[in-house]
C-alpha positions in Angstrom: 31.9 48.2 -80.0 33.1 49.5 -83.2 34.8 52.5 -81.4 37.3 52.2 -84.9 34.4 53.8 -86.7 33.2 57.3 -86.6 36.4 58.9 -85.6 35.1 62.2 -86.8 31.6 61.9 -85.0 33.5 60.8 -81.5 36.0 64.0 -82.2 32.9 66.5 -83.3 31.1 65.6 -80.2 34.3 65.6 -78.0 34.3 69.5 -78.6 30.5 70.3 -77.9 30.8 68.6 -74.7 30.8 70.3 -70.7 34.7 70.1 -70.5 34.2 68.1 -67.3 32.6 65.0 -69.4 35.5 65.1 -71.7 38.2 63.0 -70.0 35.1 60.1 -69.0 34.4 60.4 -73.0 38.5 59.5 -73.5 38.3 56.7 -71.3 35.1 55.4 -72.8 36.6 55.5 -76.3 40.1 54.8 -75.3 38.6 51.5 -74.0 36.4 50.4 -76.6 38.4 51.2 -78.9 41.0 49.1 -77.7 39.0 46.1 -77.6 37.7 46.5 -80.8 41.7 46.2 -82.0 42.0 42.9 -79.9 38.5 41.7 -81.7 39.6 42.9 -85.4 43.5 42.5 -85.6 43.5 41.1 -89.1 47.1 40.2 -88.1 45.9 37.6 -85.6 44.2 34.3 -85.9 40.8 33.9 -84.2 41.5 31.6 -81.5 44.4 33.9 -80.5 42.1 36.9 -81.2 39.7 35.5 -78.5 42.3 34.7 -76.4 43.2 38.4 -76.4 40.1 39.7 -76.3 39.1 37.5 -73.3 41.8 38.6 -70.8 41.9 42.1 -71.8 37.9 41.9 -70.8 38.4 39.7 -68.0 41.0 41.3 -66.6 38.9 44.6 -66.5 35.9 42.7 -64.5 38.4 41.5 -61.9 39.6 45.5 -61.4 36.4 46.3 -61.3 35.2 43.8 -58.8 38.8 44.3 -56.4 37.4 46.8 -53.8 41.1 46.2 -52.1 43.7 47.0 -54.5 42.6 48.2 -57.6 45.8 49.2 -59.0 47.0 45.6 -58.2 49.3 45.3 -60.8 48.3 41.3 -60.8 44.6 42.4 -61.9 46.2 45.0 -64.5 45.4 43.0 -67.8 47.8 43.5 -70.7 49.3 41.6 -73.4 52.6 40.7 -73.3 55.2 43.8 -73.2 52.1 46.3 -73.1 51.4 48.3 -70.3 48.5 50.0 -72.2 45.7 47.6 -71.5 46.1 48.1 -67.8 46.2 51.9 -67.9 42.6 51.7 -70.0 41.1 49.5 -67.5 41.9 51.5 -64.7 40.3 54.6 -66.5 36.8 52.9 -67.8 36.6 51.9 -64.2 36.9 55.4 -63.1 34.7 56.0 -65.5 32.1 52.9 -64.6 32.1 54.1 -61.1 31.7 57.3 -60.9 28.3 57.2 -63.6 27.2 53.9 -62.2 27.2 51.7 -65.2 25.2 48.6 -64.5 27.6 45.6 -65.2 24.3 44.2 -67.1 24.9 46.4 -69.9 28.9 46.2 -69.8 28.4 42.9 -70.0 25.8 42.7 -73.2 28.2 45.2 -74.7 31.5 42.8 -73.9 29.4 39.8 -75.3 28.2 40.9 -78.6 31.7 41.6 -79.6 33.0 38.4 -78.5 30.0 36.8 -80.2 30.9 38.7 -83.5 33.7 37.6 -83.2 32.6 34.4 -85.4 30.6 35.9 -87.6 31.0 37.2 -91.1 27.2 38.2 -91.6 24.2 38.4 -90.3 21.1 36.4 -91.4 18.1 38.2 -90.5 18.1 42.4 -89.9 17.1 41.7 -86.3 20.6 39.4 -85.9 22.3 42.5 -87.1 20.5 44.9 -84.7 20.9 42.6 -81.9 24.8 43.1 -82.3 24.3 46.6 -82.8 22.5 46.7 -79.6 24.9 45.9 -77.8 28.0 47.1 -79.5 26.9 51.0 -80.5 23.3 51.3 -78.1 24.9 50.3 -74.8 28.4 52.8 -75.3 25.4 55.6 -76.3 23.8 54.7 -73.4 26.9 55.3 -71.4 27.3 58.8 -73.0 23.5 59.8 -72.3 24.7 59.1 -68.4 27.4 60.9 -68.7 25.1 63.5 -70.6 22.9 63.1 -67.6 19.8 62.2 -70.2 18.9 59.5 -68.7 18.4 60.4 -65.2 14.5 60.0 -65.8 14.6 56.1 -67.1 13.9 56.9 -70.6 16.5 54.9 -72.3 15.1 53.9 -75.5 16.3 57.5 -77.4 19.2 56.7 -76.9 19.5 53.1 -77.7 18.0 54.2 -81.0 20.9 56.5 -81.1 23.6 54.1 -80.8 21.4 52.0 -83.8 21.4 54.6 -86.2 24.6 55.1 -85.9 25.9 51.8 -86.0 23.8 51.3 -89.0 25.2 54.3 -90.7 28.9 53.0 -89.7 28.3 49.6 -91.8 27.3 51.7 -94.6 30.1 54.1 -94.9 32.5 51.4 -93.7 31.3 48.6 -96.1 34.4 48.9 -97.5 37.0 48.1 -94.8 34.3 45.6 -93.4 34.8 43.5 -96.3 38.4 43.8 -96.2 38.4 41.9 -92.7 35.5 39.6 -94.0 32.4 41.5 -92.4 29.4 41.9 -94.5 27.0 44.4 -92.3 24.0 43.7 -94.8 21.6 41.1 -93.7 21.5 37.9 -95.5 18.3 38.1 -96.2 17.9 41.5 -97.5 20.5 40.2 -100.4 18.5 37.7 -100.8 15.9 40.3 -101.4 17.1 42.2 -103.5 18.8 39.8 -106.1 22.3 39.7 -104.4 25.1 37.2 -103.3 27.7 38.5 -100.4 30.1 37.9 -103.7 28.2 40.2 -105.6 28.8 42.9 -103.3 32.4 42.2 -103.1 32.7 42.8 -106.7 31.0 45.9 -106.9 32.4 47.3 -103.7 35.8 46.4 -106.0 34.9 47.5 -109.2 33.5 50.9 -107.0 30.3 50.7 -109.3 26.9 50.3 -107.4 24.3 48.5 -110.0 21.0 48.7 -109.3 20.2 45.7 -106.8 23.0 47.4 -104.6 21.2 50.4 -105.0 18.2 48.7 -103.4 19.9 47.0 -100.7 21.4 50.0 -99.3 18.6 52.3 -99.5 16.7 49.5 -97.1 19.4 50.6 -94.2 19.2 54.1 -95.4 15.3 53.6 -93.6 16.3 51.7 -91.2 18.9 54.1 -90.2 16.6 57.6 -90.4 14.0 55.7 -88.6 16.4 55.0 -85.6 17.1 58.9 -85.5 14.2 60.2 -85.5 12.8 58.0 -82.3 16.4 59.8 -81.1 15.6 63.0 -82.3 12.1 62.9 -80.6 14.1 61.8 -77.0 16.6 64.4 -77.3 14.0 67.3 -77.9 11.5 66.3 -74.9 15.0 66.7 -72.4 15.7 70.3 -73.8 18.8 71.0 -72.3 22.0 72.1 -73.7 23.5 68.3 -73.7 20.2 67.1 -75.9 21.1 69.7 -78.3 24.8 67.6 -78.9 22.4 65.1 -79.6 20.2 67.2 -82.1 23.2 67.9 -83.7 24.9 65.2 -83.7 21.5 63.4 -85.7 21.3 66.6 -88.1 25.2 65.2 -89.4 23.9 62.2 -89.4 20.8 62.8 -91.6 22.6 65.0 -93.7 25.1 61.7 -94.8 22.3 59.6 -95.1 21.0 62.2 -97.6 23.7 61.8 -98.8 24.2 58.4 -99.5 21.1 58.5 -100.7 21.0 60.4 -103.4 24.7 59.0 -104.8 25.0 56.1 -103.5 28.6 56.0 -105.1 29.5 58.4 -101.9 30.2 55.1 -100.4 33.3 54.7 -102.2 34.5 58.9 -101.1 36.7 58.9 -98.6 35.5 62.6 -97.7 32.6 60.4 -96.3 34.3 59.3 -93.6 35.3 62.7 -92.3 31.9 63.6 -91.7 30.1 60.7 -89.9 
């Protein structure tokens, strides 16, 4: 759910929130990005990352589903010698509950992190976005309920939301993606453009961005800035104090996007990072 990226963005809108959202917010991040550790651990093989991953999530389902016991501490998923997991489960259930999360969406969220799992790139931009869908759109869903910005059905603003975001993640992140073998640019837009997923390695290495790079990351810069603005457009029609997080929170996130845009050596500034 790549809760690992954006720290700054998930702390910046932690202090424009209604203080009583706040502690759901914690327990939304705390969770995800707990998960996300079990997924990425480079420390730890696949199968035993799956393994991981599997009963921490399982676990959760079987709290959420124990209308007798909750606290049960035989439901309480955890790895070995870690209380932790447990403690996170019981929160995002709080937090599940009391905003009515359909398990649907849990569930496409929970699956398209398992699924990445196995991958180490994506061949087609709609691959990538079907990940995204469900590993940033369905948590920025979440935080519209908790926003109350959904109340009226209209989900797709923030969908697109969770899309832009992701997408700008991959690009500021690209990387510490490669370091754990994750290339977020579509296979075929390297193909595209000129480029082999070795190619990118060595420029990301060399920190130089020649000109096919150039291409390739200006095609997610699009991408990216068209996801906002259909979120920009759903944020302005609910004109309420929470849509104007959202506004905000798009106007950083066109700003870096500028900014990548224009050098797209920003990629390598860590100062990057601090504003996205």
């Amino acid at each position: 759910m790549r809760a690992r990226h954006s720290s700054a963005a998930h702390a910046w809108l932690r202090t424009r929130m209604p203080s009583a959202a706040r502690p759901y917010w914690d327990a939304l991040l705390a969770f995800t990005g707990y998960a996300d550790d079990l997924a990425d651990d480079p420390q730890v093989g696949l199968e035993a990352r799956r393994r991981r991953y599997d009963r921490f999530v399982n676990g959760f389902f079987r709290i959420l589903h124990d209308q007798h016991d909750p606290s049960s501490q035989s439901a309480v998923p955890s790895q070995p010698g870690d209380d932790v997991g447990g403690a996170l489960c019981l929160a995002f259930q709080d937090f599940v509950q009391t905003w009515h999360i359909d398990e649907e969406c849990l569930r496409a969220a929970h699956q398209a992190v398992r699924n990445h799992l196995v991958v180490s790139a994506y061949p087609t931009q709609s691959d990538l976005e079907r990940y995204l869908h469900g590993a940033c759109g369905q948590p920025t869903l979440w935080l519209s309920s908790v926003l109350e910005l959904t109340d009226d059905g209209r989900t797709q603003g923030a969908l697109s939301l969770g899309l832009g975001a992701g997408l700008l993640d991959c690009l500021v992140d690209l990387q510490e993606d490669l370091g754990i073998g994750k290339l977020y640019f579509p296979l075929e837009d390297l193909r595209r453009c000129g480029l082999r997923p070795a190619d990118i390695e060595g420029a990301v290495s060399a920190r130089e961005v020649p000109e096919p790079l150039c291409r390739l990351i200006d095609l997610q810069v699009s991408r990216a800035r068209h996801h906002f603005s259909t979120a920009a457009a759903w944020a302005q029609r609910s004109q309420t104090q929470e849509s104007e997080i959202i506004l905000e929170w798009v106007t950083q996130a066109r700003h870096a996007l500028d900014r990548i845009a224009q050098n797209k050596a920003s990629l390598f500034d860590v100062s990057l990072k601090r504003v996205v």
